[in-house]
C-alpha positions in Angstrom: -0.2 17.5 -2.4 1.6 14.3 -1.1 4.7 15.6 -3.1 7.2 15.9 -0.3 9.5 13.3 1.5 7.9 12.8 5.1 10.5 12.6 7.8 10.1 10.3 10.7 12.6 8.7 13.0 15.3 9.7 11.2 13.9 8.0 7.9 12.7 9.8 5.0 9.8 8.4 3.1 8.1 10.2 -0.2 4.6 10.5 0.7 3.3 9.4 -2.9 3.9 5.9 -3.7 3.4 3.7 -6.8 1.1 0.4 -5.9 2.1 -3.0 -6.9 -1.8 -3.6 -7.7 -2.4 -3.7 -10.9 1.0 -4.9 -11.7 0.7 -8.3 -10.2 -3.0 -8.7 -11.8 -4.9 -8.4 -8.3 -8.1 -10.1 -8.6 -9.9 -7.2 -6.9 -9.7 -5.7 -10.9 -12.3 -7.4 -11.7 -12.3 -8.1 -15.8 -9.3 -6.3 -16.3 -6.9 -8.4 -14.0 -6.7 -10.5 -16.9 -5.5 -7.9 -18.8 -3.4 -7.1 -16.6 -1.9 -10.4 -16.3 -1.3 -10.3 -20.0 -0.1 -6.6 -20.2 2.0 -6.7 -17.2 2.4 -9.9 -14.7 3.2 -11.9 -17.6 5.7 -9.0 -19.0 8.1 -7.3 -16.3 9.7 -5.4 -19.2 6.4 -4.0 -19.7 5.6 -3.0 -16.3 9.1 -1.5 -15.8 8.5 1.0 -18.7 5.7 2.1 -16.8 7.8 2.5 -13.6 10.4 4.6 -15.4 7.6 6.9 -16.5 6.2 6.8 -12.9 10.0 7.5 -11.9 10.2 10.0 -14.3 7.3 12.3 -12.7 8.7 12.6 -10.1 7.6 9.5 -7.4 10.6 7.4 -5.5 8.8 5.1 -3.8 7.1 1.8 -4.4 5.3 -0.7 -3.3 6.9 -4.0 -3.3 6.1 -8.1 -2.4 8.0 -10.7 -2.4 7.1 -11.9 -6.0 9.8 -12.7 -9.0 8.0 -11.1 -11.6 7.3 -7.9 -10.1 11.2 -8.1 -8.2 12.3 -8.6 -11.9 10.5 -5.5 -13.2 11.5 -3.0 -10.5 15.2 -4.7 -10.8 15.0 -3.7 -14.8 14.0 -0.1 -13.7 16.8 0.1 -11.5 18.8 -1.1 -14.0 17.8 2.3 -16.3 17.9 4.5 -13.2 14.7 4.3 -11.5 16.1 3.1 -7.8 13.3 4.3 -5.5 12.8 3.6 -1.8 11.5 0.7 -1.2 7.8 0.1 0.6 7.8 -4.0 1.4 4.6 -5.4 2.3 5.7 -8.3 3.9 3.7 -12.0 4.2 1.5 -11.5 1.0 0.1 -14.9 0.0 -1.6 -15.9 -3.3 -5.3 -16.6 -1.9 -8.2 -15.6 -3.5 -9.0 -11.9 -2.3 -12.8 -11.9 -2.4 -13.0 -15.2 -0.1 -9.2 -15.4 1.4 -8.6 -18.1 3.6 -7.4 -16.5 6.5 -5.4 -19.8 8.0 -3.1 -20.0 4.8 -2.4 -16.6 4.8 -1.2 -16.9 8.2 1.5 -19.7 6.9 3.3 -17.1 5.0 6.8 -17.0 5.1 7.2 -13.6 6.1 10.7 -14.0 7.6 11.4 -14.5 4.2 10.5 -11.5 2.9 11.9 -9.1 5.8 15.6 -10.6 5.4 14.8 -10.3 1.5 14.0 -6.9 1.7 16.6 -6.2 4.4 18.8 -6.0 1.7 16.9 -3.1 -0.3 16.6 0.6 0.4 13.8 0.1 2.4 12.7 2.6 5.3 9.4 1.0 5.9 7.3 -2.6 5.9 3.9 -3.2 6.2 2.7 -6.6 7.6 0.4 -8.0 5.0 -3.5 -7.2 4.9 -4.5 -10.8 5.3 -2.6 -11.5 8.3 -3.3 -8.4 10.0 -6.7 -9.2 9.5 -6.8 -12.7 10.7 -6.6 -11.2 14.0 -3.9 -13.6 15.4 -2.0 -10.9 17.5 0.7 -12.9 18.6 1.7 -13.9 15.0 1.4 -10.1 14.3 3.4 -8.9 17.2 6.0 -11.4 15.8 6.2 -10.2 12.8 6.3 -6.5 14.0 9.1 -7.4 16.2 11.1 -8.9 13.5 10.8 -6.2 11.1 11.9 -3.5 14.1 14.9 -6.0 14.2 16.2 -4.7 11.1 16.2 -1.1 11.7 12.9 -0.2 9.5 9.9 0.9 10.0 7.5 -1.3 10.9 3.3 -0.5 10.1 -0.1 -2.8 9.1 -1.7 -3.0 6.2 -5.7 -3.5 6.6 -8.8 -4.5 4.6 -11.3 -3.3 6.7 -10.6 -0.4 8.4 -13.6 0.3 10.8 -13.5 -3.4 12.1 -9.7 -3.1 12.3 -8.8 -0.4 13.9 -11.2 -0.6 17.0 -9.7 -3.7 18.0 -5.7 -3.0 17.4 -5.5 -0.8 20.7 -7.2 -3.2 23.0 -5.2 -6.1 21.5 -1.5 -5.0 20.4 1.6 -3.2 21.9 0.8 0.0 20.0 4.6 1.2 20.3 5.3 -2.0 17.8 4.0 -0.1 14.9 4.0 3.2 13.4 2.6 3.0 10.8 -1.0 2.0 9.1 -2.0 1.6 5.4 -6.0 1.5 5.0 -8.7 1.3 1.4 -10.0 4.8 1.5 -12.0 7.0 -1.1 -14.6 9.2 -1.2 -17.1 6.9 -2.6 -15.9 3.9 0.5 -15.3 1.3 -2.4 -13.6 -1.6 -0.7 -14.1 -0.2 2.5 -16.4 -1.7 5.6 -18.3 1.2 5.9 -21.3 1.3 3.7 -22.1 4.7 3.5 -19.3 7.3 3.6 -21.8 10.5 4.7 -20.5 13.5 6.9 -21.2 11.9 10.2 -19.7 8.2 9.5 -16.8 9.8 7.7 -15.8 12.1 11.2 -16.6 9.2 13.8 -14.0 7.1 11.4 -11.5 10.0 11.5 -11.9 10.1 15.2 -11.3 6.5 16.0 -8.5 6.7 13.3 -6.8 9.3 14.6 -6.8 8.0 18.6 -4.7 5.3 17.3 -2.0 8.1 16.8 0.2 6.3 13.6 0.8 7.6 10.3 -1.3 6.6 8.0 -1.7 5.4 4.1 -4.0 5.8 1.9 -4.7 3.2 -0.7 -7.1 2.3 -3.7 -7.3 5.9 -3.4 -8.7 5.9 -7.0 -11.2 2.8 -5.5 -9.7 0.3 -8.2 -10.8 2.8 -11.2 -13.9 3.0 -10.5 -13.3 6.9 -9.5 -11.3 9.3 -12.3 -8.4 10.8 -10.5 -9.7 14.6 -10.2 -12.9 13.0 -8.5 -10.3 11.2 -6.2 -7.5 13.9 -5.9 -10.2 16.3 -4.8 -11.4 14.4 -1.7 -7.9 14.1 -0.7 -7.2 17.7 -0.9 -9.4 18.0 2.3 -8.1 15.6 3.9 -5.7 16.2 6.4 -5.3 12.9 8.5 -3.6 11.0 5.6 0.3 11.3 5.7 0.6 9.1 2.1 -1.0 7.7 -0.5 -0.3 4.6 -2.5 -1.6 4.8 -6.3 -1.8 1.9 -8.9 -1.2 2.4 -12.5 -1.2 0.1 -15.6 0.1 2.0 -18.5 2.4 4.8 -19.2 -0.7 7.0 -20.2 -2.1 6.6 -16.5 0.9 7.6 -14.8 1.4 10.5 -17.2 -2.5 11.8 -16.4 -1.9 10.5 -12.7 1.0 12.2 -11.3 0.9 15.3 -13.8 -2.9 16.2 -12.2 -1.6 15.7 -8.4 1.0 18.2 -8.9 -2.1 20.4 -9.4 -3.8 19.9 -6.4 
């Protein structure tokens, strides 16, 4: 499951992906962002042994931003061997997650980050969750534009993907993206839908799919709060999600991670 390189417009992109989460300490972790900040902000050699093990199972993709420490750890990991392709999510800003401030996210310098990671193996990049969710459509549309400009793949990353994705159609130039990262777990943890049952979970599906883009899956394991065989399972019936994006903090995870997907 999620094993295989997908191929779309002549790009090839592995349809597992290793998350940037817990790697730059998001605050979203609760208590343990601070140990992650400790264990693995604060140490990129750290958090590029646990992309080489990541690497080593198997996954060549990752998540990226446009921050030194975690640019440092992937370029260690490249250094031993472990070049993957490159996922850029492009305008992240440090505001505080659980009340952002959606005017300075907007002030990112995401021209910035596409011409940095212009220069990476990069297939794909995602216009940031907090500017995508500010709902300024021109600034998005600019952005999208710019990152077509380069030859990649351009998609959207989202925070609330009910509220989200009934107003992209009537408000964007659909052709501008192609792809569309969304929260999603069986439990609906850091999702705007409060109660994931049978009926909510199909009327989501169907407004999803009308949008007609590919679409990634993160917090897949709903920021630990689900055990991965809990979360792997719901994804095995799943068949509307063309990747998933999975955080891990230590080697043991990724080892336990990736060894149980190949199961599924």
């Amino acid at each position: 499951m999620f094993l295989e390189d997908m191929e779309y417009k002549n790009k090839s992109i592995p349809q597992t992906i290793l998350g940037y989460g817990p790697f730059i300490a998001e605050p979203y972790f609760g208590h343990r962002a601070r140990l992650y900040q400790l264990d693995l902000y604060d140490n990129p050699h750290a958090t590029a042994e646990v992309i080489k093990e990541v690497y080593n199972h198997g996954i060549r993709a990752i998540n990226l931003i446009n921050d030194p420490k975690l640019l440092e750890a992937y370029d260690i990991a490249v250094g031993e061997g472990c070049e993957m392709k490159v996922i850029a999510t492009i305008g992240k800003t440090d505001i505080d997650y659980l009340n952002p401030n959606y005017e300075i996210a907007k002030e990112a310098d995401w021209d910035e980050d596409i011409e940095l990671f212009s220069t990476y193996d990069c297939p794909l990049m995602l216009v940031d969750e907090f500017i995508t969710d500010a709902y300024d459509w021109r600034l998005t549309s600019r952005i999208l534009e710019r990152i077509n400009e380069t030859g990649s793949l351009s998609g959207l990353v989202t925070a609330f993907p009910s509220k989200t994705t009934d107003l992209l159609a009537e408000n964007l130039d659909m052709d501008l993206f192609d792809f569309y990262m969304i929260p999603l777990n069986s439990i609906s943890y850091m999702m705007d839908i409060n109660a994931f049952n049978a009926s909510q979970r199909q009327e989501f599906v169907d407004r999803l799919l009308s949008l007609n883009k590919k679409v990634i899956a993160t917090r897949v394991l709903a920021a630990g709060v689900l055990k991965p065989k809990e979360a792997f399972t719901f994804f095995k019936n799943v068949d509307y999600v063309d990747a998933i994006s999975i955080g891990v903090a230590k080697i043991e995870e990724a080892r336990e991670d990736f060894e149980l997907l190949k199961e599924f």
